[in-house]
N, C-alpha and C positions, 0 to 999 in steps of 0.2 A: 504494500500500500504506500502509495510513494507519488513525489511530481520529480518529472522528467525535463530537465532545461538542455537541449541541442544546439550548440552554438556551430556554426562556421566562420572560419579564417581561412583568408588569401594571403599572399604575400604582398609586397610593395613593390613589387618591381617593374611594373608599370603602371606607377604613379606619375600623375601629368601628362599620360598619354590613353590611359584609358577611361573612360567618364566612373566616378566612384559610383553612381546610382548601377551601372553594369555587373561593378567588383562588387556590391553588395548582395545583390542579386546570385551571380554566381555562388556565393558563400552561402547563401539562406539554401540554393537548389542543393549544395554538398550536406548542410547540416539535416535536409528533408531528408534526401536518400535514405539519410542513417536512420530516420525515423520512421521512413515506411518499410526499411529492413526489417528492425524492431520488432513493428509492429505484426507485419508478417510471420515473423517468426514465431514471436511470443504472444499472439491474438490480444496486445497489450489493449488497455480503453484508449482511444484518443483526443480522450478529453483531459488527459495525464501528461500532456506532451505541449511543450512550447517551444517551437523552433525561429531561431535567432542567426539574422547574418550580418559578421562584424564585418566585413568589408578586408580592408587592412589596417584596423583600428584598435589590435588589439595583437600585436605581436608579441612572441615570448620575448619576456625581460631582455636575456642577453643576444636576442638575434632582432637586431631593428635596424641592422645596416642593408639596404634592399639593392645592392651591389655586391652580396655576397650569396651564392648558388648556396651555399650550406643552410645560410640562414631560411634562405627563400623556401627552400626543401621544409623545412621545419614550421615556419608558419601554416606552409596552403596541409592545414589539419582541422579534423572537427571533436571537439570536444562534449562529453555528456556527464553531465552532473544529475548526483540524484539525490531527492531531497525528503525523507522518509517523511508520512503527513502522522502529524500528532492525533494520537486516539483519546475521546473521550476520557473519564474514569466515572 
């Protein structure tokens, strides 16, 4: 019994050349995927589910230089957090 937050991350590495409404877009389509996987899999509710796309807005701490391939590998990621719902007593 739980809420489910789906985040997607891009990288930066084509920033200033690509319009960020596009890069955010693509980030929300990779954090859904994960969620209709989920979902499929585990006949999960989807009403349990809030998918989120961070653009390039939210890169790991030490990878935020978007002229680095290493880095760039390690942001375009999706992230799932799970947030157990409190019961009654």
């Amino acid at each position: 019994n739980a809420y489910i937050i789906i985040e997607g991350n891009t990288d930066a590495s084509r920033k200033g050349i690509v319009p960020p409404d596009l890069v955010r877009q693509l980030s929300y389509d990779r954090a859904d995927a994960v969620r209709k996987a989920i979902m499929e899999k585990y006949q999960f509710d989807p009403n349990k589910f809030k998918v989120v796309g961070n653009g390039w807005d939210n890169p790991l701490p030490a990878c935020t230089d978007p002229s680095n391939a290493e880095h760039n590998k390690k942001n375009r990621r999706v992230e799932v957090k799970v947030f157990p719902l409190e019961t009654g007593s």
